[in-house]
N, CA, C and O of each residue as an XYZ file, in Angstrom:
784
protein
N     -92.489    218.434     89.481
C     -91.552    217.936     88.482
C     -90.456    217.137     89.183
O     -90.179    217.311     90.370
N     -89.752    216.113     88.267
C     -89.099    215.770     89.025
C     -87.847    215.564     88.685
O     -87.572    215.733     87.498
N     -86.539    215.061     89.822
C     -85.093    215.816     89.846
C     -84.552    215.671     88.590
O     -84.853    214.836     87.737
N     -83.645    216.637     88.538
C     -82.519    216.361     87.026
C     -82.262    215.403     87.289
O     -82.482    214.856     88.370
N     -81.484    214.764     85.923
C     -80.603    213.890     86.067
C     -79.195    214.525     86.919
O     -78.590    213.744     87.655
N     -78.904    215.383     86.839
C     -77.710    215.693     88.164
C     -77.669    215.814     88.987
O     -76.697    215.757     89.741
N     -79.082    216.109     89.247
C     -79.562    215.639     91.089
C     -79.613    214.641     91.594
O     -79.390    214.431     92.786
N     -80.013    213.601     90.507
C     -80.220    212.034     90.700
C     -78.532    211.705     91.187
O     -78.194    211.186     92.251
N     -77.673    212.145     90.138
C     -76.625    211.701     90.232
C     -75.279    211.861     91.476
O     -74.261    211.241     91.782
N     -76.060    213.163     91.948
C     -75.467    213.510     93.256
C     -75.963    212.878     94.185
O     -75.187    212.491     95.058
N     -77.495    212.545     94.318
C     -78.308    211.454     95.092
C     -77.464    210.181     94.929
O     -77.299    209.702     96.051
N     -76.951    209.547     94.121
C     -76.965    208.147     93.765
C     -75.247    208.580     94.713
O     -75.028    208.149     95.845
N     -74.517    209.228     94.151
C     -72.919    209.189     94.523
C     -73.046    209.866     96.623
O     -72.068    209.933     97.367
N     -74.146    210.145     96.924
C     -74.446    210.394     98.396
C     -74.916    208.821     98.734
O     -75.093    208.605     99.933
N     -75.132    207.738     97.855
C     -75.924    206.893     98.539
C     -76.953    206.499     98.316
O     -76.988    205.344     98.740
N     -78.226    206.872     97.716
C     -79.407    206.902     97.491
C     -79.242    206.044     96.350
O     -79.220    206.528     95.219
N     -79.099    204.529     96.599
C     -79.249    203.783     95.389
C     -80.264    204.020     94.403
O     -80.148    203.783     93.201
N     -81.532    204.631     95.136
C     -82.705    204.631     94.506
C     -83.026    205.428     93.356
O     -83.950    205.293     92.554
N     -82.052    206.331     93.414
C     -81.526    207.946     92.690
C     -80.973    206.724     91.233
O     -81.633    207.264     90.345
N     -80.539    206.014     90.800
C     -80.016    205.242     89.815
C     -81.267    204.295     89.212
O     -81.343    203.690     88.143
N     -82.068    204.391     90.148
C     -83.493    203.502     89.130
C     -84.297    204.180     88.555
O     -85.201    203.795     87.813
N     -83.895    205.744     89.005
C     -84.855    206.649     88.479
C     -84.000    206.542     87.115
O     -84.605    205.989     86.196
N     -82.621    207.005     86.821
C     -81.876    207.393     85.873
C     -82.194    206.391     84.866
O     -82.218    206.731     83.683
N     -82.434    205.221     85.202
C     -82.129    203.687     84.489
C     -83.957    203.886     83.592
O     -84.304    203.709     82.424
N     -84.397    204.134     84.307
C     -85.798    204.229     83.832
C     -86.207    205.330     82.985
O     -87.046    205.213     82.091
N     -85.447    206.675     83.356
C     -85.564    207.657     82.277
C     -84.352    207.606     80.919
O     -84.513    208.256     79.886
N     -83.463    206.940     81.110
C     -83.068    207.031     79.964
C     -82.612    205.168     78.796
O     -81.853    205.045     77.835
N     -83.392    204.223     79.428
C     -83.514    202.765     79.304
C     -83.814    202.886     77.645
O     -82.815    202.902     76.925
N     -84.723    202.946     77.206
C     -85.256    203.121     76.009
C     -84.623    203.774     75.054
O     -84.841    203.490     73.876
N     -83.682    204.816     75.436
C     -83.248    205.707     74.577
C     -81.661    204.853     74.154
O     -81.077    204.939     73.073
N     -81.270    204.125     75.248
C     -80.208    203.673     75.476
C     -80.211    202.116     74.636
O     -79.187    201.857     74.004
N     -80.919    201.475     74.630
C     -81.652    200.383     74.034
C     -82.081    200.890     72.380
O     -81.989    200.173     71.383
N     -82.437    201.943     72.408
C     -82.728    202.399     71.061
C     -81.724    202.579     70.275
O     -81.721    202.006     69.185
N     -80.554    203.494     70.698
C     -79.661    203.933     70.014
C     -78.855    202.548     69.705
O     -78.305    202.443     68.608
N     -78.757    201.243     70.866
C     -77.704    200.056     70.809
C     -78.203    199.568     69.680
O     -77.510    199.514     68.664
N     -79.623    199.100     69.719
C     -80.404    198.639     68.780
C     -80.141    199.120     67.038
O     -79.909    198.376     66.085
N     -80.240    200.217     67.056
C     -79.209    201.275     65.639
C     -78.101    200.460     65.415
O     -78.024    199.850     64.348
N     -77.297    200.366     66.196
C     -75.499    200.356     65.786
C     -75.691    198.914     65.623
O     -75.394    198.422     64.534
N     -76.109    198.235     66.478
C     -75.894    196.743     66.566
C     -77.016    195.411     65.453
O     -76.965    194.265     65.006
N     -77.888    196.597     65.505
C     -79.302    195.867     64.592
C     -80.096    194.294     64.764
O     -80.751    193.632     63.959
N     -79.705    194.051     66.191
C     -80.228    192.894     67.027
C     -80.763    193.341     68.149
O     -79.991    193.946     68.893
N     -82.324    193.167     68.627
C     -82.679    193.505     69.892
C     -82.458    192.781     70.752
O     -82.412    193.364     71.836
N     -82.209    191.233     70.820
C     -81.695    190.862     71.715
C     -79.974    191.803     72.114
O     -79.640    192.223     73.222
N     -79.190    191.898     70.842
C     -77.844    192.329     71.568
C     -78.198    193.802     71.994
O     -77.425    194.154     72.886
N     -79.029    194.702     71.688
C     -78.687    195.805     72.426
C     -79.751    195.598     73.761
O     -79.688    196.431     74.665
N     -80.447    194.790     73.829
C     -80.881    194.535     75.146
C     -79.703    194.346     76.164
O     -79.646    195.004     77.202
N     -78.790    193.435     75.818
C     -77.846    193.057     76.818
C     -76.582    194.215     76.752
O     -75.839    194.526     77.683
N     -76.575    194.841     75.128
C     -75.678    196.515     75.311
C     -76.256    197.247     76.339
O     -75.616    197.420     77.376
N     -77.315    197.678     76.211
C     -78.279    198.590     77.270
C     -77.969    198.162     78.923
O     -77.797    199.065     79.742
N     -77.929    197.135     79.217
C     -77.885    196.586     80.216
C     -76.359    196.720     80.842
O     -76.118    197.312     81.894
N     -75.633    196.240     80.233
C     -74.724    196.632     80.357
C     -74.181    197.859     80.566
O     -73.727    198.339     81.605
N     -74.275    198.324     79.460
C     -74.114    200.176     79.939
C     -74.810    200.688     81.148
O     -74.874    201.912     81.260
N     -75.101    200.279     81.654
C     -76.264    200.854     82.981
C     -75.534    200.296     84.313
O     -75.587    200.786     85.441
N     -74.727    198.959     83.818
C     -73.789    198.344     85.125
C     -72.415    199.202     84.797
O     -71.785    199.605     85.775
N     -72.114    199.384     84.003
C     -70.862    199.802     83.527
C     -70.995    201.567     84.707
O     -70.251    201.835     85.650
N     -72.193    202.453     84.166
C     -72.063    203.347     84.442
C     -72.825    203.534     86.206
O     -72.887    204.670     86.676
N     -73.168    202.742     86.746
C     -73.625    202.432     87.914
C     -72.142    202.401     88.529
O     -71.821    203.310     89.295
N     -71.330    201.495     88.251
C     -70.431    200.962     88.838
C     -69.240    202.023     88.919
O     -68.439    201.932     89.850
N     -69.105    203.072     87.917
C     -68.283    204.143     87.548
C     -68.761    205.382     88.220
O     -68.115    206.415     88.393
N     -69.766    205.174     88.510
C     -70.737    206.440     88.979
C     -69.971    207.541     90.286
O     -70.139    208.745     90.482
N     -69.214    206.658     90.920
C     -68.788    207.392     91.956
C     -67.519    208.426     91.464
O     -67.202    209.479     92.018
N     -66.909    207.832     90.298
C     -65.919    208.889     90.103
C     -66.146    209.788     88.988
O     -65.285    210.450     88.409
N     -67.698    209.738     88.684
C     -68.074    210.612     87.499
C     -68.021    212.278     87.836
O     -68.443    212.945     88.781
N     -67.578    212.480     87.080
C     -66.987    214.468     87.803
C     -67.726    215.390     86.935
O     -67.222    216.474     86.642
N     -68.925    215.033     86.485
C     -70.352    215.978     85.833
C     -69.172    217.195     84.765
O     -69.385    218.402     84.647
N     -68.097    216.503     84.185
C     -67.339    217.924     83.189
C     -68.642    217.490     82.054
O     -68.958    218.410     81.300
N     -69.186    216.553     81.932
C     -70.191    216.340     80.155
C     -71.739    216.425     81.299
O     -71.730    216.550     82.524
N     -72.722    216.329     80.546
C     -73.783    215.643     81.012
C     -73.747    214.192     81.332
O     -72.876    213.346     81.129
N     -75.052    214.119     81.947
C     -74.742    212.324     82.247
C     -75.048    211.382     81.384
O     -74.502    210.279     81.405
N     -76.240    211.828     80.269
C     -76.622    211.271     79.091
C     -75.984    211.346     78.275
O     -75.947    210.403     77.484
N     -75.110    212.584     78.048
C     -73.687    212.158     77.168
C     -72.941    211.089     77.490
O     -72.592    210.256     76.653
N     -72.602    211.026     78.889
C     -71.417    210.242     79.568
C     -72.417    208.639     79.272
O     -71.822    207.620     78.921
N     -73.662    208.649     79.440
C     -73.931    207.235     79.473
C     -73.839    206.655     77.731
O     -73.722    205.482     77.377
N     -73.936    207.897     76.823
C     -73.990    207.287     75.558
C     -72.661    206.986     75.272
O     -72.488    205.902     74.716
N     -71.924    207.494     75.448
C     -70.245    207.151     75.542
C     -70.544    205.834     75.479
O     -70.677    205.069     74.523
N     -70.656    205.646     77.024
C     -70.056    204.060     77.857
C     -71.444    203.520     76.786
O     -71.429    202.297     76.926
N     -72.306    203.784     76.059
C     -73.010    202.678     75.196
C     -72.808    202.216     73.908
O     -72.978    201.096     73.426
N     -72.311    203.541     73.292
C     -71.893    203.330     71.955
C     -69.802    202.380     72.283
O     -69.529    201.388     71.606
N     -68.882    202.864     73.175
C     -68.120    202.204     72.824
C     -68.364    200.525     73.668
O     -67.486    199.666     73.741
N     -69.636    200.413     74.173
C     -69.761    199.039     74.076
C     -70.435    198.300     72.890
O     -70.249    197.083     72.885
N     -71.220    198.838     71.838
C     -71.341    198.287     70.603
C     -70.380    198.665     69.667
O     -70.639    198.071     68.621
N     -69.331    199.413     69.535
C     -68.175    199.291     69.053
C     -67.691    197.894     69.519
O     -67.288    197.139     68.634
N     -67.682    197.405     70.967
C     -66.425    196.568     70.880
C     -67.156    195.434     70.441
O     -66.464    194.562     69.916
N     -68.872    195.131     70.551
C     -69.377    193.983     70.065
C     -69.596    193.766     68.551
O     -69.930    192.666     68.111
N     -69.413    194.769     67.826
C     -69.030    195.205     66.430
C     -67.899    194.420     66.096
O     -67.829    193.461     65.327
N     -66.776    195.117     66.977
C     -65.179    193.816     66.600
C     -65.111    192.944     66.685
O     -64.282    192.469     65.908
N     -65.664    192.141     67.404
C     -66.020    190.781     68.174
C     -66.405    190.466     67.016
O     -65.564    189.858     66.354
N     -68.073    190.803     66.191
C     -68.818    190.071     65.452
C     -68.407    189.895     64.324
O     -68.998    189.115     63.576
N     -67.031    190.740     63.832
C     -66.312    191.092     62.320
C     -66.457    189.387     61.791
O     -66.354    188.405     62.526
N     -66.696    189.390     60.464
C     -66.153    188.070     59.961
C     -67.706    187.036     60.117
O     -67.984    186.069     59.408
N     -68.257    187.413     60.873
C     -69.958    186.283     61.302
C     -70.551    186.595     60.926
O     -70.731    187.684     61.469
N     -71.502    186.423     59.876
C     -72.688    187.153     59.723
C     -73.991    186.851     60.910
O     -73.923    185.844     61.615
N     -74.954    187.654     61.017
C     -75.687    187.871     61.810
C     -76.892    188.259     61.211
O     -76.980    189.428     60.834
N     -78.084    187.297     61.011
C     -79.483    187.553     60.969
C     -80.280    188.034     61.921
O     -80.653    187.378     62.894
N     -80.591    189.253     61.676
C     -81.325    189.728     63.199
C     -83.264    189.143     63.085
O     -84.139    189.512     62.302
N     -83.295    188.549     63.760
C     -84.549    188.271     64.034
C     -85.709    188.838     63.956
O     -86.810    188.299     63.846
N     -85.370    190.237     64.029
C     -86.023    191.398     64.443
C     -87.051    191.919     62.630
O     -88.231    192.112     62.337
N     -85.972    191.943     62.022
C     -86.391    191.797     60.220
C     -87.182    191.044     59.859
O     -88.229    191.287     59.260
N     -86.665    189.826     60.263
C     -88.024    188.271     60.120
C     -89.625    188.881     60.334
O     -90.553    189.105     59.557
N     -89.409    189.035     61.953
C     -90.299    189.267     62.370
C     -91.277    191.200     61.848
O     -92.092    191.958     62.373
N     -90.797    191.159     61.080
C     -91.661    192.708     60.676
C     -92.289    192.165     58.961
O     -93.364    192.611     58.561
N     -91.635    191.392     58.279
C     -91.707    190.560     57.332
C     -93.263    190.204     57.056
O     -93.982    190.593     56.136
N     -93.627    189.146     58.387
C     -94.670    188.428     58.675
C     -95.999    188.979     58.355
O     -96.759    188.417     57.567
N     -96.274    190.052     58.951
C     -97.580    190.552     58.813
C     -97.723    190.792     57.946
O     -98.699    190.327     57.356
N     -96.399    192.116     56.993
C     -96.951    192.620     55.912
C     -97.478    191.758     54.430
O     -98.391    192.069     53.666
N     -96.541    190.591     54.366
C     -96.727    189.339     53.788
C     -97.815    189.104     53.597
O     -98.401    189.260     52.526
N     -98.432    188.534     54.987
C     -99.626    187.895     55.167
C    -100.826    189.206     54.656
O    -101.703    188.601     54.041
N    -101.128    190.538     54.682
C    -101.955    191.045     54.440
C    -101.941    191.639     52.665
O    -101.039    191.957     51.889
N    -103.345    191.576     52.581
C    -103.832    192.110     50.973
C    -104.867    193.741     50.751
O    -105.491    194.383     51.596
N    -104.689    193.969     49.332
C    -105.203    195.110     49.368
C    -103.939    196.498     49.258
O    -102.708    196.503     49.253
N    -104.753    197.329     49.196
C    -103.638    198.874     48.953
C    -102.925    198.785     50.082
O    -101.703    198.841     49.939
N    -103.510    198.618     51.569
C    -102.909    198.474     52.689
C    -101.919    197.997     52.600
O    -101.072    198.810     52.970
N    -101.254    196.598     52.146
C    -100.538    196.227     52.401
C     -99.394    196.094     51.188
O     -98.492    195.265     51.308
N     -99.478    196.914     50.076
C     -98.815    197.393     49.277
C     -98.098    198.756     49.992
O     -96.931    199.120     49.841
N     -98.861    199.220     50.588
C     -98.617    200.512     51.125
C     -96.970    200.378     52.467
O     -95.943    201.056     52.494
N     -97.491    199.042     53.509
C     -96.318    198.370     54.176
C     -95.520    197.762     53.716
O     -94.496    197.379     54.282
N     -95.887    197.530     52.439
C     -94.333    196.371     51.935
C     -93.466    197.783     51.074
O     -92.260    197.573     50.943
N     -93.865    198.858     50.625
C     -93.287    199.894     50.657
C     -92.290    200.130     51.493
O     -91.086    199.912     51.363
N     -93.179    200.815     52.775
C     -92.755    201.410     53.631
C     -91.563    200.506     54.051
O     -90.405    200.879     53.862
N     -91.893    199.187     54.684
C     -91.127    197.986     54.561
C     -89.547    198.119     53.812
O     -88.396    198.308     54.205
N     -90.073    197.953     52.817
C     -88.725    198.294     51.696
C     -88.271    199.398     52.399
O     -87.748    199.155     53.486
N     -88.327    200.264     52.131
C     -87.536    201.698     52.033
C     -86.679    201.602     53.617
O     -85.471    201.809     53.732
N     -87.839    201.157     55.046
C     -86.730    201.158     56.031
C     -85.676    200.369     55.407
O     -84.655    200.984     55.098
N     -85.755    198.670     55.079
C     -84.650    198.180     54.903
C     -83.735    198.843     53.966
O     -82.550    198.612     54.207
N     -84.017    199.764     52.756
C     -83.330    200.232     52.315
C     -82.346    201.413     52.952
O     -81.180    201.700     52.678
N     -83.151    201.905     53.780
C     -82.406    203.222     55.138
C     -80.868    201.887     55.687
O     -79.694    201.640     55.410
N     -81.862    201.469     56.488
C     -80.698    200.100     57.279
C     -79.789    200.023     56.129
O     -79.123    201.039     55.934
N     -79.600    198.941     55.245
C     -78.912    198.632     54.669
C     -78.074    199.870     54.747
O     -77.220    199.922     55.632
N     -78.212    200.798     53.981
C     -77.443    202.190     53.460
C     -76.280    202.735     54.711
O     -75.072    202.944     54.599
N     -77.428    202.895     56.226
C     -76.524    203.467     56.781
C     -75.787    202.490     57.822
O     -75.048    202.888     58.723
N     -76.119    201.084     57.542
C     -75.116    200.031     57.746
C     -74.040    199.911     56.937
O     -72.939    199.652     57.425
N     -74.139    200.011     56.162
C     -72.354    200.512     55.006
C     -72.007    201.816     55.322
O     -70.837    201.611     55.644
N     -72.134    202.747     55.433
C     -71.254    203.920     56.517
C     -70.506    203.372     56.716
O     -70.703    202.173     56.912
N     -69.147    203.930     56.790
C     -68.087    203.647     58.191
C     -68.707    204.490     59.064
O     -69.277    205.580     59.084
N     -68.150    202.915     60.318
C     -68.341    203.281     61.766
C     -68.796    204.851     62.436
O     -69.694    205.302     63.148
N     -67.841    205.239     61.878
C     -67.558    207.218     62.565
C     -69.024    207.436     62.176
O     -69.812    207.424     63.123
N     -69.570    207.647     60.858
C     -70.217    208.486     60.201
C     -71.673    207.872     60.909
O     -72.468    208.595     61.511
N     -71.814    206.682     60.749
C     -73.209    205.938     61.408
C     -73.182    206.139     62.722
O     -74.295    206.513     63.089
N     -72.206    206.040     63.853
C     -72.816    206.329     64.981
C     -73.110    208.020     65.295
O     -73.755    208.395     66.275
N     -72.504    208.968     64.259
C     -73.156    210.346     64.428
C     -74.204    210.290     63.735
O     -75.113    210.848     64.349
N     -74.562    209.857     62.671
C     -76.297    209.689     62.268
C     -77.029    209.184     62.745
O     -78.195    209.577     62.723
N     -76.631    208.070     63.394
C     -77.828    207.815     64.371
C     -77.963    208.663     66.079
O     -79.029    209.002     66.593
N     -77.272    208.755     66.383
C     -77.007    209.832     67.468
C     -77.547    210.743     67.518
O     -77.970    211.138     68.605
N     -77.792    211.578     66.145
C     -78.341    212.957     65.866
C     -79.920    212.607     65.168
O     -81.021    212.931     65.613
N     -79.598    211.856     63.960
C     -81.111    211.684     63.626
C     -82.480    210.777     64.036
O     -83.670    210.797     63.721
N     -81.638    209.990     64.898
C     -82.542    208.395     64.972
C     -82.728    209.166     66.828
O     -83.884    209.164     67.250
N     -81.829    209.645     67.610
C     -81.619    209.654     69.418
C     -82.075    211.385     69.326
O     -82.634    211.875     70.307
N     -81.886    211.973     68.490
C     -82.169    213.521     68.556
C     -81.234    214.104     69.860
O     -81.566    214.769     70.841
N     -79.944    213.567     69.437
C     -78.722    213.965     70.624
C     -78.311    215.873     69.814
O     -78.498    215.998     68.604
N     -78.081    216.428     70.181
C     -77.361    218.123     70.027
C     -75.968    217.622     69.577
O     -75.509    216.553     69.981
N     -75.205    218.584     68.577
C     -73.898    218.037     68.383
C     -73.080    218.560     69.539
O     -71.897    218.263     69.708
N     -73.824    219.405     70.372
C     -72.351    219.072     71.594
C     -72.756    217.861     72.483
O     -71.953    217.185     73.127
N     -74.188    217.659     72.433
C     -73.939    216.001     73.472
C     -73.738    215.138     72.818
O     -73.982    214.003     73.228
N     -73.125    215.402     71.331
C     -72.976    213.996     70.288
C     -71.313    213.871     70.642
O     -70.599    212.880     70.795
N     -71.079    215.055     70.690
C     -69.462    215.450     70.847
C     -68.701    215.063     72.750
O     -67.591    214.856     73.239
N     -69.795    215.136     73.115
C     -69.137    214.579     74.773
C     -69.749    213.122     74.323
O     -69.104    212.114     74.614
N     -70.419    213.061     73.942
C     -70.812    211.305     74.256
C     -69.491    210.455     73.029
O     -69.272    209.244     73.064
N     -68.922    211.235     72.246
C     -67.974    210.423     71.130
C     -66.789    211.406     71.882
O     -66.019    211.909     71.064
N     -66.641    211.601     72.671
C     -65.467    212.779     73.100
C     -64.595    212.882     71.788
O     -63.519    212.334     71.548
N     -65.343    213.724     71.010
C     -64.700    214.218     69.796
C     -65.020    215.990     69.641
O     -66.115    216.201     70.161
N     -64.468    217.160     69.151
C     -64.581    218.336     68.549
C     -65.974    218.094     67.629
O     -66.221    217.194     66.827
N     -66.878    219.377     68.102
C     -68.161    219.563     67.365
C     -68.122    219.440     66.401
O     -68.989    218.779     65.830
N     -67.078    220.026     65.724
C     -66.509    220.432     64.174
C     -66.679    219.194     63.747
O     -67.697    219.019     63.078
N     -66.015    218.307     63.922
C     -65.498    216.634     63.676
C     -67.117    216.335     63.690
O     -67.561    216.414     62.544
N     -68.012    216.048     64.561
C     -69.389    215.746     64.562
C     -69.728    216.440     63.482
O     -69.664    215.730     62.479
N     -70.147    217.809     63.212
C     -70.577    218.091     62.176
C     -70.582    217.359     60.956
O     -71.510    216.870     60.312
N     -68.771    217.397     60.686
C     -67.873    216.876     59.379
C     -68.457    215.851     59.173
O     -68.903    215.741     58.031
N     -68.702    214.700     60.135
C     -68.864    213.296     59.999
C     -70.457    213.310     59.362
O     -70.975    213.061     58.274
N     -70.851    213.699     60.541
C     -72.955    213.982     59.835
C     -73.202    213.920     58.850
O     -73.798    213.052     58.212
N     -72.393    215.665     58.344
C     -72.895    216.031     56.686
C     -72.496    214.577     55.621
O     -73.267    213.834     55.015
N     -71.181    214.565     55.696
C     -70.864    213.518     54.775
C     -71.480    212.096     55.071
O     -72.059    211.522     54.148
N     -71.408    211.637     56.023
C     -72.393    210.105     56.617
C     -73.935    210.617     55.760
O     -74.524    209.719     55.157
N     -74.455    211.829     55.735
C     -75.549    211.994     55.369
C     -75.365    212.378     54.012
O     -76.428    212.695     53.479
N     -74.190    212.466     53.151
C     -74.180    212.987     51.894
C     -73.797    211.114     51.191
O     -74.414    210.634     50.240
N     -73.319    210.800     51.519
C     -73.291    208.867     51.029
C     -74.360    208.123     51.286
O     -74.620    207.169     50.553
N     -75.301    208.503     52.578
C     -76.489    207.926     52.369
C     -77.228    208.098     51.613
O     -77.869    207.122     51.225
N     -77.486    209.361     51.063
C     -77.969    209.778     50.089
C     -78.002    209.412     49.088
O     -79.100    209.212     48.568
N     -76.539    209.111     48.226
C     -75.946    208.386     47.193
C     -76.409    207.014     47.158
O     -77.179    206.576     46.303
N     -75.860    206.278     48.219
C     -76.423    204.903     48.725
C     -77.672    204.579     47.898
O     -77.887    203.923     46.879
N     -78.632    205.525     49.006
C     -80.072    205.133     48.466
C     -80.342    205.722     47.137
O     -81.200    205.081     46.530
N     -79.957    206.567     46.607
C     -80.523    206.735     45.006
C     -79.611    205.737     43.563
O     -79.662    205.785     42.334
N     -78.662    204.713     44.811
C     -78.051    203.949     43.573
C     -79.366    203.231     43.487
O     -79.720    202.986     42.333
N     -80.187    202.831     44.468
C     -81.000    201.787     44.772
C     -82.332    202.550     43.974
O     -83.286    201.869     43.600
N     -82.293    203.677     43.811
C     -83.822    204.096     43.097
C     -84.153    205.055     43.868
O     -84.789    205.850     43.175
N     -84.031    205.641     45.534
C     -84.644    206.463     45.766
C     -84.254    207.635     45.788
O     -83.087    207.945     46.027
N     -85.442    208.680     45.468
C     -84.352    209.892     45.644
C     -85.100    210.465     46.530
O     -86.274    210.132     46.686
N     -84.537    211.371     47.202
C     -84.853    212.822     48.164
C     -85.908    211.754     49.215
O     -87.118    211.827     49.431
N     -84.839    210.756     49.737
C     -85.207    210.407     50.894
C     -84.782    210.991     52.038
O     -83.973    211.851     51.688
N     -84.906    210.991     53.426
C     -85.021    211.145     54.742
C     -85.007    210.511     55.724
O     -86.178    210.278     56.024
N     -84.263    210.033     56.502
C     -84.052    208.546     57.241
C     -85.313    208.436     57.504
O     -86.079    209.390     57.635
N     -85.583    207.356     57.589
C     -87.389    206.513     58.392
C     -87.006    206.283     59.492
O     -86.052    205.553     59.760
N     -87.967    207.106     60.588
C     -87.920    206.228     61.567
C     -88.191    204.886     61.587
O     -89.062    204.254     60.990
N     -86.905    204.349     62.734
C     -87.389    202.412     62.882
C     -87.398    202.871     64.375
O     -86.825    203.628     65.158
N     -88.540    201.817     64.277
C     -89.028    201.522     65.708
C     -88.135    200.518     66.535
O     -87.754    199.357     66.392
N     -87.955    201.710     67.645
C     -86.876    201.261     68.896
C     -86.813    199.546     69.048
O     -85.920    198.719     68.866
N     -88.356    199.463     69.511
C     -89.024    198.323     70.099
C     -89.016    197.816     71.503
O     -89.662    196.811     71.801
């Protein structure tokens, strides 16, 4: 088996640059996934992800293991799509990413593809919904339901009180709810969307 991530991290702060490609590689995807959530452009959480990985490379030496490190890296990821969030206020933004899922189901016929323009719908209906959240409430729903983070690594990675995580969840998850049954659905369940 191979090292924790806090072994890596004692490796990497001894020196062992190599100890940081392991980290970058076990948690890349997850990190990219969650940016991808908040930000809803794969190009921008490609370059969030990336970022967060220089950010926490570069910080690495004075990291003092009080959280986990996957807490500490979701921190430094989520308040970098916070700040590209402020930045983008006021622009709208077509993510490419929508286009492109569009295409196929379009193009195909039959139950099959009644069946994807469904499914289709309903993610965009998830998105939409828990894109109107405030901020707070969407990055603990996706954190918990979309990253399958624990509310105490939701709570070191937002350095906020569990309690507060909880609070935010239930209700972020009691307006989504609402959300989607203004729209028609009821006794939905977030859909997974694919990372990519």
């Amino acid at each position: 088996m191979g090292r924790s991530d806090e072994e890596l991290v004692e490796a990497c702060q001894a020196g062992e640059s190599s100890a940081f490609d392991l980290l970058v590689t076990r948690w890349e995807d997850k990190i990219r996934g969650a940016s991808y959530r908040l930000l809803g452009s794969e190009e921008e959480a490609r370059d969030a992800a990336q970022e967060a990985f220089l950010k926490a490379y570069s910080a690495l030496p004075g990291f003092k293991r009080e959280a986990r490190f996957s807490s500490w890296l979701y921190q430094i990821a989520v308040n970098l799509c916070r700040d590209r969030l402020r930045r983008r206020k006021g622009r709208t933004l077509v993510s490419l990413d929508a286009l492109e899922e569009a295409g196929p189901v379009i193009a195909g016929r039959g139950p099959v593809a009644h069946d994807l323009v469904e499914q289709l719908d309903l993610r965009r209906a998830v998105r939409r919904a828990i894109g109107a959240l405030p901020e707070e409430q969407r990055e603990v729903l996706i954190l918990k339901e979309y990253q399958g983070l624990t509310f105490l690594e939701i709570a070191q990675a937002l350095d906020l009180p569990v309690s507060t995580v909880k609070t935010r969840l239930y209700r972020g998850l009691g307006q989504l709810r609402l959300r989607l049954e203004d729209e028609g659905i009821r006794n939905a369940r977030p859909v997974p969307v694919p990372a990519r």
